[in-house]
LOKOLTOR-319370 format. One record per residue (C-alpha): residue number from 1; x, y, z. Coordinates in steps of 0.5 Angstrom, whole numbers, plus 500, padded with zeros to 3 digits. Layout:
+------+-----+-----+-----+
! resi !  c1 !  c2 !  c3 !
+------+-----+-----+-----+
!  NUM !   X !   Y !   Z !
...
+------+-----+-----+-----+
//
This chain:
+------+-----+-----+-----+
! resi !  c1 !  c2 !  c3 !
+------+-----+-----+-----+
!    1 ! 527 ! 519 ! 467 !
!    2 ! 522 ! 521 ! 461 !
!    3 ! 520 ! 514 ! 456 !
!    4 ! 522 ! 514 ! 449 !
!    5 ! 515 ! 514 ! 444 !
!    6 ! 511 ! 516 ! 451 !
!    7 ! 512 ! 524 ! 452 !
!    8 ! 507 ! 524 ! 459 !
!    9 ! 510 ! 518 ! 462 !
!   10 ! 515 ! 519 ! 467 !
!   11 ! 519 ! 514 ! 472 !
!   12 ! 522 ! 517 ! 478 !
!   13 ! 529 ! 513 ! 481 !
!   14 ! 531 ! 513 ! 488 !
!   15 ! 538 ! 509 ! 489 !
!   16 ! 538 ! 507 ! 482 !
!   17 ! 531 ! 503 ! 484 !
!   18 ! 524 ! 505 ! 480 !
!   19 ! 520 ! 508 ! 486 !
!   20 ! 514 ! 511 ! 482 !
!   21 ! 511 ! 511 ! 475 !
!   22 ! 507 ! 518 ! 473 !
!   23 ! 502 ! 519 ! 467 !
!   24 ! 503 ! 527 ! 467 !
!   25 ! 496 ! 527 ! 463 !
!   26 ! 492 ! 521 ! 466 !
!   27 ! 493 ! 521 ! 474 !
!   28 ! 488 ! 515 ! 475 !
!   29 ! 493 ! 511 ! 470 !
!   30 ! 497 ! 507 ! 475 !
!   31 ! 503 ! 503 ! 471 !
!   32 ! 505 ! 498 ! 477 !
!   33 ! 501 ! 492 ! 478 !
!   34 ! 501 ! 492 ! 485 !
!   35 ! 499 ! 499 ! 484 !
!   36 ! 493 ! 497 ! 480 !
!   37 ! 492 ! 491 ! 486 !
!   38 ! 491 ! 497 ! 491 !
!   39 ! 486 ! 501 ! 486 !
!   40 ! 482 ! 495 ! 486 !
!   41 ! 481 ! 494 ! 493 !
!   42 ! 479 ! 502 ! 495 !
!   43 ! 474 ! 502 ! 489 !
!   44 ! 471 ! 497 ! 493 !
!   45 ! 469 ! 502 ! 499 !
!   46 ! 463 ! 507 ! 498 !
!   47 ! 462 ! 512 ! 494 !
!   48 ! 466 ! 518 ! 496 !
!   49 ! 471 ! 522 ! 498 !
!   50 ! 476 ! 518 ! 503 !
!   51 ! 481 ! 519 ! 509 !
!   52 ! 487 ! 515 ! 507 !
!   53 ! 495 ! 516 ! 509 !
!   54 ! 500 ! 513 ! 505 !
!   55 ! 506 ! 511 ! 509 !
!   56 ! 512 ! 512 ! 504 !
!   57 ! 510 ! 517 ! 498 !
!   58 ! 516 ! 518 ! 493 !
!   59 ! 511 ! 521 ! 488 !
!   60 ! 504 ! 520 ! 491 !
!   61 ! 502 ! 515 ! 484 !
!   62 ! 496 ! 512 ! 489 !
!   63 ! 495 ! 518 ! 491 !
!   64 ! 493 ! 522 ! 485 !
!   65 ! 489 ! 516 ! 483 !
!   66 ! 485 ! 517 ! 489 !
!   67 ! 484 ! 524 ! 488 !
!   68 ! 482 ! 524 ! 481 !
!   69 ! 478 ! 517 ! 481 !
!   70 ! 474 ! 521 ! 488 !
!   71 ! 474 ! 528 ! 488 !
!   72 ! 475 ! 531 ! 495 !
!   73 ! 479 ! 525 ! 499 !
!   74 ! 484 ! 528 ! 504 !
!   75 ! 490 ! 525 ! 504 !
!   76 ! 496 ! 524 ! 508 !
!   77 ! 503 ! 522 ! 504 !
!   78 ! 509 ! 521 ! 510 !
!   79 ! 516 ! 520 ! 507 !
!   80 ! 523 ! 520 ! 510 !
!   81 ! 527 ! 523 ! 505 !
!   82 ! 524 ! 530 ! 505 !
!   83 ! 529 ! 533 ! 499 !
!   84 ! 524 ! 527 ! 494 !
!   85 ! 517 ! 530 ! 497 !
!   86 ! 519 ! 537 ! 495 !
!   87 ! 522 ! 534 ! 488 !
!   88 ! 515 ! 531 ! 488 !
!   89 ! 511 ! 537 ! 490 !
!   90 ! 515 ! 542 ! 485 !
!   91 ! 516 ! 537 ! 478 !
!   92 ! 509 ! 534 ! 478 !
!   93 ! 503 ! 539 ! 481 !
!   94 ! 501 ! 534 ! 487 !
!   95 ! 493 ! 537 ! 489 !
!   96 ! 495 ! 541 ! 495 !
!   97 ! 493 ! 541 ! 502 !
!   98 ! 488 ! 540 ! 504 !
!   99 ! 487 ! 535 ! 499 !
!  100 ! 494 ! 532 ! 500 !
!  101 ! 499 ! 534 ! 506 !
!  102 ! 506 ! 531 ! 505 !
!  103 ! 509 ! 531 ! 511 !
!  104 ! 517 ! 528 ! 513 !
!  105 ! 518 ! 523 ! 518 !
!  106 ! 518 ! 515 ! 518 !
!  107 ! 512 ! 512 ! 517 !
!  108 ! 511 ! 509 ! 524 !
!  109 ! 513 ! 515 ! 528 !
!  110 ! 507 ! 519 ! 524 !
!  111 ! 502 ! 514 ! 525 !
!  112 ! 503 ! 513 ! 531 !
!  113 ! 500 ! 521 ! 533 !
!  114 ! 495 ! 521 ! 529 !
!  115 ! 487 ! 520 ! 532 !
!  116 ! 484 ! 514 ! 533 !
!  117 ! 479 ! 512 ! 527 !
!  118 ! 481 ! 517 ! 523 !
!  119 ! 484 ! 514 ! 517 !
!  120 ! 479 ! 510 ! 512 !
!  121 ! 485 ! 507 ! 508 !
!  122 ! 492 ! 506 ! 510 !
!  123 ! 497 ! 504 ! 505 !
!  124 ! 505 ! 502 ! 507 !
!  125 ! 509 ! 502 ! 501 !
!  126 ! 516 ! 505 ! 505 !
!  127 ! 521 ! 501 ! 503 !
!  128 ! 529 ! 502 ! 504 !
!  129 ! 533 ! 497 ! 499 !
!  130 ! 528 ! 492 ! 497 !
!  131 ! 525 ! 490 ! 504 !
!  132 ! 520 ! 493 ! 508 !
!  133 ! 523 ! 496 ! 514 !
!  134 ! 522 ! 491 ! 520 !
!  135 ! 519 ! 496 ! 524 !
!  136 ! 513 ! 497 ! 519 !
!  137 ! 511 ! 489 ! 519 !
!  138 ! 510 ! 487 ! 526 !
!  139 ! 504 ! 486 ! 530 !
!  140 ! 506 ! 492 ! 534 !
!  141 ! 504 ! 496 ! 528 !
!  142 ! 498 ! 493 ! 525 !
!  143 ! 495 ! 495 ! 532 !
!  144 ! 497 ! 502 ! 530 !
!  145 ! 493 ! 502 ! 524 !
!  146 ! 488 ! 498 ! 527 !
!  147 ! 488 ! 504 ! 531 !
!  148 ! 488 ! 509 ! 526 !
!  149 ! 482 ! 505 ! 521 !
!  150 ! 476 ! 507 ! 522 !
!  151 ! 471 ! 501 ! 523 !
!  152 ! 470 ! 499 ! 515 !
!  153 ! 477 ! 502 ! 514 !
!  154 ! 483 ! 498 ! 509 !
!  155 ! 489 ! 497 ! 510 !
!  156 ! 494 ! 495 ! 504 !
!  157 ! 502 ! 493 ! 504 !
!  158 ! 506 ! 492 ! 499 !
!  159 ! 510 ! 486 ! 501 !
!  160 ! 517 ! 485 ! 496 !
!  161 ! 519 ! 478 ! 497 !
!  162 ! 522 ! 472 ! 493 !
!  163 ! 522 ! 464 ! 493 !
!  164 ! 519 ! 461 ! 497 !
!  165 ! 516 ! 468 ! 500 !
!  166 ! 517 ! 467 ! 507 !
!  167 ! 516 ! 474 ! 508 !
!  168 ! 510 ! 475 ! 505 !
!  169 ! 507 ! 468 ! 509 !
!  170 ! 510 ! 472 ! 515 !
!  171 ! 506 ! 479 ! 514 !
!  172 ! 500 ! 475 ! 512 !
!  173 ! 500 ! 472 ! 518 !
!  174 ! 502 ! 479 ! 522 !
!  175 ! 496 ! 482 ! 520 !
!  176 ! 492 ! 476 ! 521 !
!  177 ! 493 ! 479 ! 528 !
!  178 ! 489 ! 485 ! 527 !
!  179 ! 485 ! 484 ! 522 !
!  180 ! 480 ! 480 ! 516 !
!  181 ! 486 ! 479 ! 510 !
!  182 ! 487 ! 476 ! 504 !
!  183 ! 493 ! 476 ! 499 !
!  184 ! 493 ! 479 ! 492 !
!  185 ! 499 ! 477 ! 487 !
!  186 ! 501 ! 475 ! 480 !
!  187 ! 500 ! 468 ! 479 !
!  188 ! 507 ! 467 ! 478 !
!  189 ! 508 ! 469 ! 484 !
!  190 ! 504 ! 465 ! 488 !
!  191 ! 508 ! 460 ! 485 !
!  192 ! 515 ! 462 ! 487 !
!  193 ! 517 ! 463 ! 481 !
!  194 ! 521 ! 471 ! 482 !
!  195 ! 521 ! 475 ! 485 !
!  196 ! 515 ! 481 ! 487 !
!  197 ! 511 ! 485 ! 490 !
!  198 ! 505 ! 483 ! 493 !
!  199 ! 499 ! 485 ! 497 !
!  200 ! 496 ! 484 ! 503 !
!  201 ! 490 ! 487 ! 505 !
!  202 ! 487 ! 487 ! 511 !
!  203 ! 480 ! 489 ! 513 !
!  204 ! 476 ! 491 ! 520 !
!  205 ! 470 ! 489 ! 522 !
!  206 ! 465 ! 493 ! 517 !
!  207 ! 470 ! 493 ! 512 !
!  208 ! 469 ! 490 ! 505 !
!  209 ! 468 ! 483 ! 505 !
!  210 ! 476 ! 480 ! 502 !
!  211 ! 472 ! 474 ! 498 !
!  212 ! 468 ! 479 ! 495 !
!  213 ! 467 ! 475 ! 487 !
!  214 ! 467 ! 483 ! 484 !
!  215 ! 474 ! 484 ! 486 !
!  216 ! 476 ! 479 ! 484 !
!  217 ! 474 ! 479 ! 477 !
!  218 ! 477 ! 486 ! 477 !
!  219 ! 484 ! 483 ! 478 !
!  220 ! 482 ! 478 ! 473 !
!  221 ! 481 ! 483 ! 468 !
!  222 ! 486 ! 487 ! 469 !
!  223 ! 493 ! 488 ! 464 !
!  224 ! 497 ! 482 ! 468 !
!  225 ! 492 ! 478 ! 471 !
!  226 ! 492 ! 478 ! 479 !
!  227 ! 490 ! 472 ! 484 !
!  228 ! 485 ! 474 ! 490 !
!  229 ! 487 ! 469 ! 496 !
!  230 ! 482 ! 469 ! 502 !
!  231 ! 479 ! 464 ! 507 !
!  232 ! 481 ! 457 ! 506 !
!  233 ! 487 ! 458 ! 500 !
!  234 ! 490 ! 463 ! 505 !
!  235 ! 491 ! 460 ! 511 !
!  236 ! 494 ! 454 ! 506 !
!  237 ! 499 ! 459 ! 504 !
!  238 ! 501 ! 462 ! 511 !
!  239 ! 502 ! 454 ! 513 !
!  240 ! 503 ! 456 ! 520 !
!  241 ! 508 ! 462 ! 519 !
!  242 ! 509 ! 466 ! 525 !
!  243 ! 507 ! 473 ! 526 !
!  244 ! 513 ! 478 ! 526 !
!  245 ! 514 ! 482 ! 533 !
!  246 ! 518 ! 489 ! 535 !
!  247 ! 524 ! 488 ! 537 !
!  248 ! 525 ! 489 ! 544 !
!  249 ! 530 ! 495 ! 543 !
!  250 ! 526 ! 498 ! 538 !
!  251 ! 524 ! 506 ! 539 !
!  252 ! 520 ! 511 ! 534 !
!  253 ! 524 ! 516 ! 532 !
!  254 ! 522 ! 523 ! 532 !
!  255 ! 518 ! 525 ! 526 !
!  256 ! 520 ! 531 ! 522 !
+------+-----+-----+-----+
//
């Protein structure tokens, strides 16, 4: 879908849903706030090209974001709707492998075969309607990306989830099993207001600290002001929500 007044923005729909917002002239512009929450958290990492997978890709915002902001990064896009990563490849001139693979899968499935500590960045932001898969918030998985992280690596879900964000309680929780972790999101949300995104961050052992005073005047200066929740205030917000586990039936399906 092509904007009125803007030539080089473009949202791309899935079911009806936005799913990605582009700027076909700046790759390092990013139009959804969680999107900006994320960058915020990867610039905090060194200098340098990164390893990162992305665990739902539609039309790989955050990637090329990555890519332009550091050049020569390898990244790996999963996605289980195979016709949307080729449209994606065809209409948007996304950086080729190795710089970016796109690979057909479900997001668990692929993660699962990939080397210990290979990966600086993992992000989840696989959706099916407006929730999250169950298989892709549970302890079982963030052991997965534990697994797949590097030492200083970050882990960044996007989490939608309306009052009174049980959910959202649920996955800080979850990834508190693994994981340092903080939460990002609008004031507004925080409060309960709406419904929306927000962002759990998670850190291993020699990744950037989450209290970090510069990350969180970076989400302060951004165009909608974003809150930073560690320590004290975070362990308020989850108030005892349990973590979320599989599903005694579940079995990963075979990656395409």
């Amino acid at each position: 879908m092509r904007h009125p007044g803007e030539p080089d923005a473009v949202t791309v729909m899935v079911n009806g849903v936005p799913s990605s917002h582009l700027d076909l002239v700046d790759p390092t512009w990013l139009e959804f706030e969680y999107m900006q929450h994320m960058a915020a958290v990867i610039d905090l990492l060194p200098a340098g090209p990164l390893d990162a997978v992305h665990l739902g890709a539609a039309a790989c915002a955050l990637p090329r974001r990555v890519e332009a902001v550091r050049p020569g990064c390898r990244q790996l896009a999963v996605d289980v709707d195979a016709e949307l990563l080729r449209l994606a490849r065809e209409w948007f001139g996304l950086p080729r492998a190795p710089r970016l693979r796109l690979r057909t899968g479900d997001g668990r499935a692929v993660l699962a075969g990939l080397p210990d500590a290979s990966a600086d960045v993992v992000v989840r932001d696989a959706f099916a309607g407006d929730r999250v898969p169950d298989h892709l918030t549970t302890v079982e998985f963030v052991a997965e990306v534990h697994r797949v992280l590097r030492p200083a690596g970050v882990y960044l879900a996007n989490c939608a989830d309306r009052p009174p964000l049980a959910r959202a309680r649920a996955e800080v929780a979850t990834a508190g099993t693994a994981f340092r972790t903080a939460l990002v999101a609008e004031p507004g949300q925080l409060k309960g207001r709406r419904y929306g995104n927000l962002v759990v961050v998670g850190t291993r052992e020699d990744g950037p600290a989450l209290d970090e005073p510069a990350l969180a005047r970076a989400l302060r200066a951004l165009p909608v002001p974003a809150t930073l929740l560690s320590g004290g205030a975070l362990r308020s917000f989850v108030a005892g929500a349990a973590p979320l586990r599989d599903e005694a039936t579940w079995t990963p399906p075979t990656a395409r």
